[in-house]
C-alpha positions in Angstrom: 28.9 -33.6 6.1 29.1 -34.5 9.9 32.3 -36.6 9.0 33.6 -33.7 6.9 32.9 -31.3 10.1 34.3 -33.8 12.6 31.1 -33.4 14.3 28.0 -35.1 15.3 24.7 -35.1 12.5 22.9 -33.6 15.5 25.5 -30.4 15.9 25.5 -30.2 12.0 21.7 -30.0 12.4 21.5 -27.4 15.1 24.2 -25.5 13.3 22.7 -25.3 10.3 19.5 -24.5 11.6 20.9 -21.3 13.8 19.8 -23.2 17.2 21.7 -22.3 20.7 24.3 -24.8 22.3 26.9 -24.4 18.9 29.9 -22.5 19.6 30.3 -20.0 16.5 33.9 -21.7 15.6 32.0 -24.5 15.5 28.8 -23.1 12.9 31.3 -21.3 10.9 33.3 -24.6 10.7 29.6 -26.7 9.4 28.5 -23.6 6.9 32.1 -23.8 5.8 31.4 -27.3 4.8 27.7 -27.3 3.9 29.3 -24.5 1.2 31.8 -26.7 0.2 29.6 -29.7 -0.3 26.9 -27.5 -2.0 24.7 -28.5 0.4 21.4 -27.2 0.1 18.6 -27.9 3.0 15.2 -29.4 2.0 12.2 -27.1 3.1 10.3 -30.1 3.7 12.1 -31.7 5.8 13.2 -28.4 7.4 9.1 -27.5 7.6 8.6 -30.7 9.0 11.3 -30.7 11.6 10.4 -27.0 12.8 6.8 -26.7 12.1 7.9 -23.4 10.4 7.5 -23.0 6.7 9.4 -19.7 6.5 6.5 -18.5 4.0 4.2 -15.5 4.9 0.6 -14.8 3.1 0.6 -11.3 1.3 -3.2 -10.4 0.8 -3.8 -7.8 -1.5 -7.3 -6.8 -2.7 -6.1 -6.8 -6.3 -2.2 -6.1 -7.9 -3.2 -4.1 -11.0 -2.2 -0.4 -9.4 0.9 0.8 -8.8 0.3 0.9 -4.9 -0.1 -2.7 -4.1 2.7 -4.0 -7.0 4.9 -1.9 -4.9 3.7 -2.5 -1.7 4.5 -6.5 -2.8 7.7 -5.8 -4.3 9.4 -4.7 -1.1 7.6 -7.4 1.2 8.9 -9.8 -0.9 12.7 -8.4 -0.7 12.5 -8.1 2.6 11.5 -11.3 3.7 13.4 -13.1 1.0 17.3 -11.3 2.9 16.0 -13.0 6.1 15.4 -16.8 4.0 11.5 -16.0 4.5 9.5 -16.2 1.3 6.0 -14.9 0.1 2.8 -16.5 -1.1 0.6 -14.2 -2.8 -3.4 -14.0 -2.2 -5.3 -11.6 -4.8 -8.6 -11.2 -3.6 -9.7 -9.8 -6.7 -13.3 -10.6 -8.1 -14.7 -10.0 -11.2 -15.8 -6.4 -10.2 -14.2 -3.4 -8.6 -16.5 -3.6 -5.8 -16.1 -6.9 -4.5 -13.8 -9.0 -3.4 -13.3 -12.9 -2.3 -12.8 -13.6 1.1 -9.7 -15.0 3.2 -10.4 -18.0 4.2 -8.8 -20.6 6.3 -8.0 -23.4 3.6 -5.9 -20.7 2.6 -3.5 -20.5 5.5 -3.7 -23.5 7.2 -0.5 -25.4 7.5 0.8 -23.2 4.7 2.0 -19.9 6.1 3.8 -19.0 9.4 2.2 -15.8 8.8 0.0 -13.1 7.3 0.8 -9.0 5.8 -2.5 -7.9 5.0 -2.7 -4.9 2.0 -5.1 -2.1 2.8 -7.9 -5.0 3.4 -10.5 -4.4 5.7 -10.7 -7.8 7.2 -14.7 -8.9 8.6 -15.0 -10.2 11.9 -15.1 -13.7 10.2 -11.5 -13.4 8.5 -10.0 -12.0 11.6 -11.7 -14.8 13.6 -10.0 -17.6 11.1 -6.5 -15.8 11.5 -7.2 -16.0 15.3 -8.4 -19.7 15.2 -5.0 -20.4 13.1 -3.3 -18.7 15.8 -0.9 -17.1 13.4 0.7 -13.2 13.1 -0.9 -10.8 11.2 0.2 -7.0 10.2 -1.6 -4.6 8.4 -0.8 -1.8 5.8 -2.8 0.7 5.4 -6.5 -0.9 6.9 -6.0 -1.9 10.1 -6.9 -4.9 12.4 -7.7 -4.7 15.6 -5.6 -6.4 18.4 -2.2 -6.2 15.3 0.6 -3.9 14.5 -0.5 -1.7 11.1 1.9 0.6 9.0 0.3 3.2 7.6 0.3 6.9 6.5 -2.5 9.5 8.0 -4.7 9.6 4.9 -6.5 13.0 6.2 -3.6 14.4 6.9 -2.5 13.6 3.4 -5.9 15.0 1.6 -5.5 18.3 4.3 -2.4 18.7 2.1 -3.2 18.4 -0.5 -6.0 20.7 -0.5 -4.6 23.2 1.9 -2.0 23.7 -1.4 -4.2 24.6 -4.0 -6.2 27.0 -1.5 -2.9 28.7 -0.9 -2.9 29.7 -4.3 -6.1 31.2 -4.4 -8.3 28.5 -6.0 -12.0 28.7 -4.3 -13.4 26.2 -7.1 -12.1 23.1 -6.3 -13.5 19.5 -7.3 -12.3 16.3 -5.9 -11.9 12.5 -8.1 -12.0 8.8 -5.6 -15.3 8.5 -4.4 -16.1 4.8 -4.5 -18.6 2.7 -3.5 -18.8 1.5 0.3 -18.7 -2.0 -0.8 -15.5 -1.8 -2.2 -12.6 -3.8 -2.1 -10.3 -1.2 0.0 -13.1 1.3 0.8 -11.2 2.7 4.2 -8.3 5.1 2.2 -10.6 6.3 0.1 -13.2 6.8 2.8 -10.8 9.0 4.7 -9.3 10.7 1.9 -13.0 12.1 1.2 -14.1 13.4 4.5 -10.6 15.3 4.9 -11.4 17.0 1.5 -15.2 17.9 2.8 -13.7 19.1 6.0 -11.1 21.6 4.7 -13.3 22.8 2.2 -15.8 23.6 5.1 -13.2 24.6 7.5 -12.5 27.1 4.7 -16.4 28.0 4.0 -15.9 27.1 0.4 -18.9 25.6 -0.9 -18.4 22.3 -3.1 -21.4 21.4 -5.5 -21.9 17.6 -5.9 -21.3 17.4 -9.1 -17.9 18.4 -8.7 -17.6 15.2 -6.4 -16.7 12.3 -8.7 -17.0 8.5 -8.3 -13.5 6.3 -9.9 -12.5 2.9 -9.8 -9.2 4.5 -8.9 -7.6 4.1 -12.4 -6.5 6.9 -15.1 -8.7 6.2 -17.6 -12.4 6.3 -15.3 -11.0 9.5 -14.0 -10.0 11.0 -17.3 -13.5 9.5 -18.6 -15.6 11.2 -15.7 -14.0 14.4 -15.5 -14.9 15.5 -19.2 -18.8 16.3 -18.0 -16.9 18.5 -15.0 -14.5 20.1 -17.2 -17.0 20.5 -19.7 -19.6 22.4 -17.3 -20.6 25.9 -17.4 -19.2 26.7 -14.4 -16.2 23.9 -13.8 -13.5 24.2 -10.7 -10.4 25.7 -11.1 -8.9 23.0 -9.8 -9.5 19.5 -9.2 -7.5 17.3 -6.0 -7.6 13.8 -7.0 -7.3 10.8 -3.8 -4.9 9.3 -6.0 -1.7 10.1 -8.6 -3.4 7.5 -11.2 -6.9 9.6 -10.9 -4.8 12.6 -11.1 -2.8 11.7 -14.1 -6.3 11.2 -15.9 -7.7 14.5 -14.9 -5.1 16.2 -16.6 -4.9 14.5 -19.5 -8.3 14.6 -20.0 -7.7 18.8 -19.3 -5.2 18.7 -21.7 -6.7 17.1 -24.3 -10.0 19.6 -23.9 -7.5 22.4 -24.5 -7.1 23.8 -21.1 -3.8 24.6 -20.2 -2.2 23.2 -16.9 -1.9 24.6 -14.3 -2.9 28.2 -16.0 -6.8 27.3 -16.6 -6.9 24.0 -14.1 -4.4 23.2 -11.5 -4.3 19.3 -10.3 -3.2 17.7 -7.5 -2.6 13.9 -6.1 -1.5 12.0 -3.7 1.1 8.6 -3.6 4.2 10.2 -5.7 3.8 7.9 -8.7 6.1 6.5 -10.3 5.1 8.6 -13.3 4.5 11.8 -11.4 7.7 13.4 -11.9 7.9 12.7 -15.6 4.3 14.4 -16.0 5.5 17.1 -13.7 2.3 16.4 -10.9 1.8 17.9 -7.8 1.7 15.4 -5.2 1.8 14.3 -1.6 4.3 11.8 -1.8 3.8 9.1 0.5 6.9 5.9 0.9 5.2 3.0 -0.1 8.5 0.9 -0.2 8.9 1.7 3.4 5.6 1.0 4.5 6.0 -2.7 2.4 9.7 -3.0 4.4 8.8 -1.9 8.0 5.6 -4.6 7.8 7.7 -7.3 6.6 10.3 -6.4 9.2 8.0 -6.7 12.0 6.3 -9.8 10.9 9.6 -11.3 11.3 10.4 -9.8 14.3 7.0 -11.6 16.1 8.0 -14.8 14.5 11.1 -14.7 15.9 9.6 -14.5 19.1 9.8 -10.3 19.9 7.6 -8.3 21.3 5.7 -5.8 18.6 3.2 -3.5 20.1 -0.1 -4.1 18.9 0.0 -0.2 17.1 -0.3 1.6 14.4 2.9 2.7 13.1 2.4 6.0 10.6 4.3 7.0 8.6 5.3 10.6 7.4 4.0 11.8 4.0 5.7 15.6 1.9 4.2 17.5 -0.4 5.9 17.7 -3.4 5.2 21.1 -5.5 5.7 20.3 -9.4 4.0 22.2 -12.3 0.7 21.1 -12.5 -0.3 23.4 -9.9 -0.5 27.1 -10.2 -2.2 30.5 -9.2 -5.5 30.4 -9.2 -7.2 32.1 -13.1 -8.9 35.1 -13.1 -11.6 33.4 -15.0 -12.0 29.9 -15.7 -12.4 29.7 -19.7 -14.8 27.8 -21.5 -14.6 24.5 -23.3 -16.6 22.3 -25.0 
């Protein structure tokens, strides 16, 4: 290739690995050739050479929702259109609320990088990330001392309930409690005390039994609402601290025979991708560009740039479809 180039094997090297001291006549003259030659560079040897791998650890505390898939999806574009790649870690045990730990056999010598997903980290993980001496941002949970992308998840629940007050409902339950052991237990933490406080802020009373524990998927919340929607006295409406909860909550409405949103209005948050189609209320939040701005970032401090050690957040919108409504004169009775 150097011959091919009428250059030195050190100026094709430096050229092809986008180092100073190469005019650009002269790169564009080496990539014109590499392209001709179909030259490909090893990552081995390139690894070995730089003491880059060009791969970044995505940790999610499991992939089975909608949220984290996404999340990954646009990490993994991102880094890929700047030649970076990603290796996955689920963290994923064999219950909803657990999860392994990070751990340094993990990273070491395997990833230029970390993007951690809505994972609290202990002191002991962020002290292995520290020892490793390698970048770390943060969606959603963040980690002290690292840039985080996030959204303001009371904000988001203030929303969401501030909607359904509007239209007159005083009888409102809430779906996402989980346990404080859990896997991503800050969102949902939040979430929670934003509802409590509106309610409150409002001096509307909220029975605990209108509080319900999830795993955060469709069916648990379409299982435990059927007690609450099957009470004497039941809300008239029900905000859920996520679209998938929400989604169950109505069906489980629907198939009782109440009508949505005239008997029951319901409410989520996230802007799923199935939320329009089911016509739900929502607080949309972007989680494409939360997934881009943290991959971008990342890159940016391996590249040597300055990124304030922040959190960046994120706007969310409510989005009004119909499965919200006036609140009923009278809530009627199922069984």
């Amino acid at each position: 290739m150097a011959r091919a180039a009428g250059v030195s094997v050190a100026t094709v090297s430096r050229a092809l690995r986008g180092l100073d001291r190469v005019s650009p006549e002269t790169r564009r003259r080496v990539l014109a050739v590499a392209e001709q030659l179909h030259y490909v560079a090893s990552p081995t040897a390139t690894s070995l050479a730089s003491g880059r791998t060009r791969v970044v650890a995505v940790v999610a505390p499991f992939l089975t929702r909608w949220f984290f898939a996404t999340l990954l999806s646009a990490i993994e574009k991102e880094l890929r259109a700047h030649s970076h790649h990603a290796i996955l870690f689920d963290l994923e045990d064999d219950t909803y609320d657990r999860r392994l730990p990070l751990t340094q056999n993990m990273l070491w010598k395997r990833v230029d990088g970390v993007i951690t997903l809505n994972v609290p980290m202990d002191p002991e993980e962020v002290a292995v990330v520290e020892r490793l001496e390698v970048p770390l941002v943060s969606v959603g949970s963040p980690v002290p001392g690292r840039p985080c992308v996030r959204i303001d998840d009371r904000a988001a629940m203030r929303t969401a309930v501030e909607h359904v007050l509007g239209l007159g409902h005083e009888r409102v339950g809430y779906v996402g409690v989980v346990p404080d052991t859990a896997a991503h237990v800050q969102t949902p933490r939040d979430r929670l005390a934003a509802f409590r406080e509106t309610m409150t802020g409002a001096g509307l009373p909220v029975p605990a039994e209108w509080v319900l524990g999830s795993d955060w998927t469709a069916w648990s919340a379409a299982h435990d609402a059927r007690a609450l929607l099957t009470a004497g006295r039941r809300p008239t409406a029900v905000v859920a601290a996520s679209d998938e909860m929400a989604i169950g909550v109505r069906e489980c409405a629907l198939r009782l025979g109440l009508r949505v949103p005239e008997d029951l209005s319901v409410v989520g948050i996230d802007d799923h991708v199935l939320s329009s189609v089911l016509g739900l209320t929502t607080v949309r939040q972007d989680v494409t560009a939360q997934g881009r701005l943290a991959a971008r970032l990342l890159l940016q401090v391996l590249a040597g740039e300055e990124v304030p050690a922040q959190d960046v957040v994120l706007p969310t919108e409510l989005v009004v479809r119909t499965s919200t409504g006036p609140a009923p004169c009278s809530a009627p009775r199922v069984s």
